[in-house]
GUBAPA-415059 format. One line per 8 residues: number of its first residue (from 1); their letters; for each residue x, y, z of C-alpha. Coordinates in steps of 0.02 Angstrom, whole numbers, m for minus. Example, Ala and Ser with C-alpha at 12.3 -4.5 7.8 and 13.67 -1.06 7.14 Angstrom:
residues 2
1> as> 615:m225:390 | 684:m53:357
//
This chain:
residues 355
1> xxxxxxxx> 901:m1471:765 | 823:m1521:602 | 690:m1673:600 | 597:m1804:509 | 407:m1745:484 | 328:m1813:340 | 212:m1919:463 | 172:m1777:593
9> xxxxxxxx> 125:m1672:465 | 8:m1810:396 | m34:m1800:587 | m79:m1634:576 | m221:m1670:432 | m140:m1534:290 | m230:m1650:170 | m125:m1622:13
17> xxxxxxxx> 23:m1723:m69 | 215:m1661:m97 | 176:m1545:m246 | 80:m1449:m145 | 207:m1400:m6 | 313:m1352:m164 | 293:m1166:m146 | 197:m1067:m251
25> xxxxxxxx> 85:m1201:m308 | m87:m1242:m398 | m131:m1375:m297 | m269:m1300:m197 | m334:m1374:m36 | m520:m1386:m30 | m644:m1266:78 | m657:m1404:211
33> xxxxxxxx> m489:m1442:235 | m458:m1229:258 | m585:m1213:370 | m518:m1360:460 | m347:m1259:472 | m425:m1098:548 | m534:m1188:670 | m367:m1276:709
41> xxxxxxxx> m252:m1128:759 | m407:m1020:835 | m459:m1153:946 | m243:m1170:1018 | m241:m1127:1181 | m99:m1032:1268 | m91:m910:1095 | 30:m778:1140
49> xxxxxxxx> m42:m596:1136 | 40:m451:1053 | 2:m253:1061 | 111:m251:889 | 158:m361:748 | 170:m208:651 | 385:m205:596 | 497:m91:648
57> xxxxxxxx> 539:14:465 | 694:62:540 | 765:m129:565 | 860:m125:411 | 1008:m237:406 | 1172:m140:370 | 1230:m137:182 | 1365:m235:138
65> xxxxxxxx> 1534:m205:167 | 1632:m339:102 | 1701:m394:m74 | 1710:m572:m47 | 1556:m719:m27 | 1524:m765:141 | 1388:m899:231 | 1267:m812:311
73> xxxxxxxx> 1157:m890:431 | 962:m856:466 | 891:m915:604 | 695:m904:582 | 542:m932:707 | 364:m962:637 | 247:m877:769 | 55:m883:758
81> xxxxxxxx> 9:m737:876 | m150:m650:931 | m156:m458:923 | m280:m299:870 | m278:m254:681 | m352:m77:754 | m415:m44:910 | m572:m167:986
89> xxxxxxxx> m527:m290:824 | m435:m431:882 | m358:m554:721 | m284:m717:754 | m90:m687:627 | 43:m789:570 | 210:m730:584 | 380:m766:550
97> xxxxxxxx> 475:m706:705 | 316:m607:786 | 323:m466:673 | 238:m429:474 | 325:m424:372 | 437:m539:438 | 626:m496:454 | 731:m414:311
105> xxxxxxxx> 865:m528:267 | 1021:m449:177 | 1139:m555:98 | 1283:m518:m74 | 1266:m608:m225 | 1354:m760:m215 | 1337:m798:m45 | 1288:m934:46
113> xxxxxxxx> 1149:m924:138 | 1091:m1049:267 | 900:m1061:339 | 826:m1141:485 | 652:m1139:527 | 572:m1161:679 | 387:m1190:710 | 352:m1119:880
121> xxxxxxxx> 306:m1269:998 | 128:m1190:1045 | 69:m1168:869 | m74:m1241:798 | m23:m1268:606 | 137:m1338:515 | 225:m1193:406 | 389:m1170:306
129> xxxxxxxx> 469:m1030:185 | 469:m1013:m11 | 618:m882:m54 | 605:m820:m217 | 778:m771:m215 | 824:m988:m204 | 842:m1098:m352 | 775:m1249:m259
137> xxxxxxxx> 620:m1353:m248 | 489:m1228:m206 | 612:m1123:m140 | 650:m1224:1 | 470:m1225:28 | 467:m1423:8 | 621:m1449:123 | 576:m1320:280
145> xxxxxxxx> 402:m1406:300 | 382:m1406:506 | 270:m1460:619 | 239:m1367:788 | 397:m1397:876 | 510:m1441:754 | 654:m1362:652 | 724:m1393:475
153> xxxxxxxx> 880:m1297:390 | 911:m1291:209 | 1070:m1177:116 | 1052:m1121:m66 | 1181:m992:m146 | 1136:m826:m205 | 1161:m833:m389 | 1049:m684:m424
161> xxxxxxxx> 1053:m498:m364 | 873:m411:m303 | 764:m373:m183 | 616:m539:m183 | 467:m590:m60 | 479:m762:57 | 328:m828:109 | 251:m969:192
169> xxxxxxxx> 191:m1094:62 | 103:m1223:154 | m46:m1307:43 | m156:m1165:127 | m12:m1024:79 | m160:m896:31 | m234:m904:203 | m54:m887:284
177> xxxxxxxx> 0:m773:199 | m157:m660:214 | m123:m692:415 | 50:m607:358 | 190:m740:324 | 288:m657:210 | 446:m553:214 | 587:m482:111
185> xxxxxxxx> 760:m554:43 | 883:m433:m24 | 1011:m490:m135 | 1138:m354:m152 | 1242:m353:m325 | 1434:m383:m304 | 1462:m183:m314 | 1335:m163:m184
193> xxxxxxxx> 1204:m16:m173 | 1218:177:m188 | 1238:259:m23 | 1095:353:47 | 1063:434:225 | 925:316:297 | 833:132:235 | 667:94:277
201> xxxxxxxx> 564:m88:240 | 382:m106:230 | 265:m231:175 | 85:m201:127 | m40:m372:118 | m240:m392:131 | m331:m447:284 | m487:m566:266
209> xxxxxxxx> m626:m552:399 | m796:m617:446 | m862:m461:520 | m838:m267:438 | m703:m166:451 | m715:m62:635 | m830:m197:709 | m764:m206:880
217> xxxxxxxx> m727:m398:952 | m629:m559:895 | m616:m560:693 | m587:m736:624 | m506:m787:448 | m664:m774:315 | m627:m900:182 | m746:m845:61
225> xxxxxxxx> m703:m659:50 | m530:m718:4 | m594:m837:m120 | m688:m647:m209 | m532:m549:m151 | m614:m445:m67 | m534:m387:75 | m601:m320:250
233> xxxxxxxx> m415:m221:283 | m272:m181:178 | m134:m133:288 | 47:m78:277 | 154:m176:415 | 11:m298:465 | m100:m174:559 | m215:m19:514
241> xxxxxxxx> m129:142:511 | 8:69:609 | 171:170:552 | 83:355:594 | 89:461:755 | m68:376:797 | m18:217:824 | 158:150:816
249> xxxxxxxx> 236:316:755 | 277:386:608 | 459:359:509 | 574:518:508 | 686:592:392 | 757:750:379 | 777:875:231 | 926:853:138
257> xxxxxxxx> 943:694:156 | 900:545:46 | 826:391:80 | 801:204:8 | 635:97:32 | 637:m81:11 | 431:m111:m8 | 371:m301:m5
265> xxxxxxxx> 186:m351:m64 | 137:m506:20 | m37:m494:m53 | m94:m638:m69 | m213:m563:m215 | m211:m364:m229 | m68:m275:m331 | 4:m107:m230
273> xxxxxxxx> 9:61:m334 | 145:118:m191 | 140:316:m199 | 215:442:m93 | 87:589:m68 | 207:765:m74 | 341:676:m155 | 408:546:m321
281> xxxxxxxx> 535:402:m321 | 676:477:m387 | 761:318:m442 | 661:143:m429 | 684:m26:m466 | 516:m112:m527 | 509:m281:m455 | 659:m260:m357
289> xxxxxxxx> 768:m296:m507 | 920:m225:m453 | 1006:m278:m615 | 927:m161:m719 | 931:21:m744 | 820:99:m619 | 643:215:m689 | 682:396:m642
297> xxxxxxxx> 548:513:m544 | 420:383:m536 | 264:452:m476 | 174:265:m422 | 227:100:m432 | 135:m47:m461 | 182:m190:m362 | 103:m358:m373
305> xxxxxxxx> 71:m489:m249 | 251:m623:m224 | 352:m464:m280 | 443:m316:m208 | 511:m127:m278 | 662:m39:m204 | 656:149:m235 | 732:328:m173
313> xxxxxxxx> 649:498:m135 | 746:660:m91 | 682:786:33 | 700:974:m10 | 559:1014:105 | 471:993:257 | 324:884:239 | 239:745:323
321> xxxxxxxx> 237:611:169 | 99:487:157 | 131:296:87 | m4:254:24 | m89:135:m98 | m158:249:m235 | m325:142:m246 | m369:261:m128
329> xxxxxxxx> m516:175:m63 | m393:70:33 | m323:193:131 | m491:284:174 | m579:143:207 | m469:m18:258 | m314:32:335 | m172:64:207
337> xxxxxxxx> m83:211:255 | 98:273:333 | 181:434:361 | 368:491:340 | 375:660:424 | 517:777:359 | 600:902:466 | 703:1038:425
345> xxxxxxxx> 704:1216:353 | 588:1298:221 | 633:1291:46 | 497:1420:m11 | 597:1420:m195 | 548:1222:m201 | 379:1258:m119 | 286:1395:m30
353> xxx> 138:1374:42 | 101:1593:54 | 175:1672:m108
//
């Protein structure tokens, strides 16, 4: 049930005012009162361990199938969480519900959409939510500020159609958000979406460390690489490499079909030139403005931290498809990569790899 907790957050020492737990806001702690915070949640014992926060690309809400507004209810659980970004490299995260990015919400323009957040009782740190999809203060950011423990529940109506981040906005929202509080809302217009075979969500965000990338052992939170934006990993669902054969597995799809990607970029600082090596976006929606006519056969798109792209791809071939960020450095070297494998027949008028 929702509770009072102005004074056990002023318990909790987050050292800022109400502005600041107003979202996406320029109050900025100071370096002592973030360092404070990490110590905090690194030094909580009883942190549960993961083997994956990496998301499930597959656990797409359905589309919706309705005409009329409805209230729709999401029930949401803050979890800080210990787990390995790659093997041997242990990262303390932040998580709404255990997983990065957190869970897809799906609602219908015009509906009514009721939050509550919880903040796990064995966390360290207070958190909340900032939708951009919410005309509110902060975007409920202000009015879902918990302490461990506690709950709050706010509603707002969907007056807009698109696909937009949510994020934790706490006055140390860079931090949180780099430990991978962030997620996707999609608001669907009235006539709903195009049907396609499969749906697949991702989210891509930066990773700040004290030691290099690879360095085997616990990796803390490294305030002053975030400060340059400089990060140690750049990952695509919170953990290096995680969506290939690798390590979580790869998505599948199969030629013929066509598929939809809803894409989120938590950041909190590096823009996403989302490309799909062997293939284009045959329709997308820049900034997840489902309002507007979609770009056609879009080779990359740039996605910038707080915002989100919805595109298509068709498959006339076999292929395994790499998602990449085309500042390539970040996939060779920190981590952002996934594959969609493609099975089916040969095309060879499409492509042949022995003319």
């Amino acid at each position: 049930m929702p509770t009072t907790r102005r004074t056990t957050l002023k318990a909790l020492g987050t050292g800022a005012g109400g502005a600041a737990l107003a979202g996406c806001s320029a109050n900025a702690p100071t370096d002592t009162q973030t360092e404070t915070a990490r110590k905090t949640t690194e030094k909580k014992s009883g942190k549960p361990t993961r083997k994956r926060v990496a998301a499930d690309p597959t656990d797409v809400p359905d589309p919706i199938d309705r005409d009329t507004s409805e209230t729709v209810e999401v029930d949401m659980v803050a979890r800080e969480v210990r787990a390995e970004i790659e093997d041997g490299v242990v990262y303390d995260y932040m998580t709404f519900d255990g997983q990065i990015p957190g869970p897809m919400v799906r609602v219908r323009r015009g509906d009514t959409v009721r939050v509550t957040l919880t903040n796990a009782e064995e966390n360290a740190m207070p958190h909340n939510v900032d939708f951009h999809a919410c005309y509110g203060p902060g975007g409920g950011a202000e009015d879902t500020t918990v302490a461990p423990g506690e709950s709050a529940t706010i509603q707002f109506r969907a007056e807009y159609p698109g696909a937009f981040i949510y994020h934790c906005a706490v006055p140390n929202l860079d931090y949180h958000i780099a430990s991978g509080m962030f997620g996707m809302i999609l608001v669907e217009p009235e006539d709903g979406l195009p049907e396609v075979d499969r749906e697949f969500y991702v989210g891509q965000h930066e990773i700040y460390t004290d030691k290099p990338a690879g360095e085997k052992g616990r990796h803390s939170f490294d305030l002053e690489s975030m400060k340059a934006e400089d990060p140690t990993y750049v990952v695509l669902n919170g953990q290096k490499y995680g969506l290939t054969p690798d390590r979580f597995g790869a998505l599948s799809a199969e030629t013929g079909e066509t598929a939809r990607m809803f894409m989120v970029d938590g950041g909190p600082n590096l823009n996403s030139n989302f490309h799909p090596i062997g293939n284009v976006w045959t329709e997308a929606y820049r900034d997840g403005a489902l309002a507007s006519n979609p770009e056609r056969f879009v080779q990359t798109m740039n996605v910038p931290p707080g915002s989100c792209m919805v595109g298509t791809m068709d498959f006339p071939v076999p292929e395994d498809i790499k998602l990449v960020d085309h500042a390539l450095s970040r996939v060779a070297r920190k981590g952002m990569l996934g594959i969609l494998s493609v099975d089916g027949e040969e095309n060879p008028d499409v492509f042949d790899p022995s003319p």
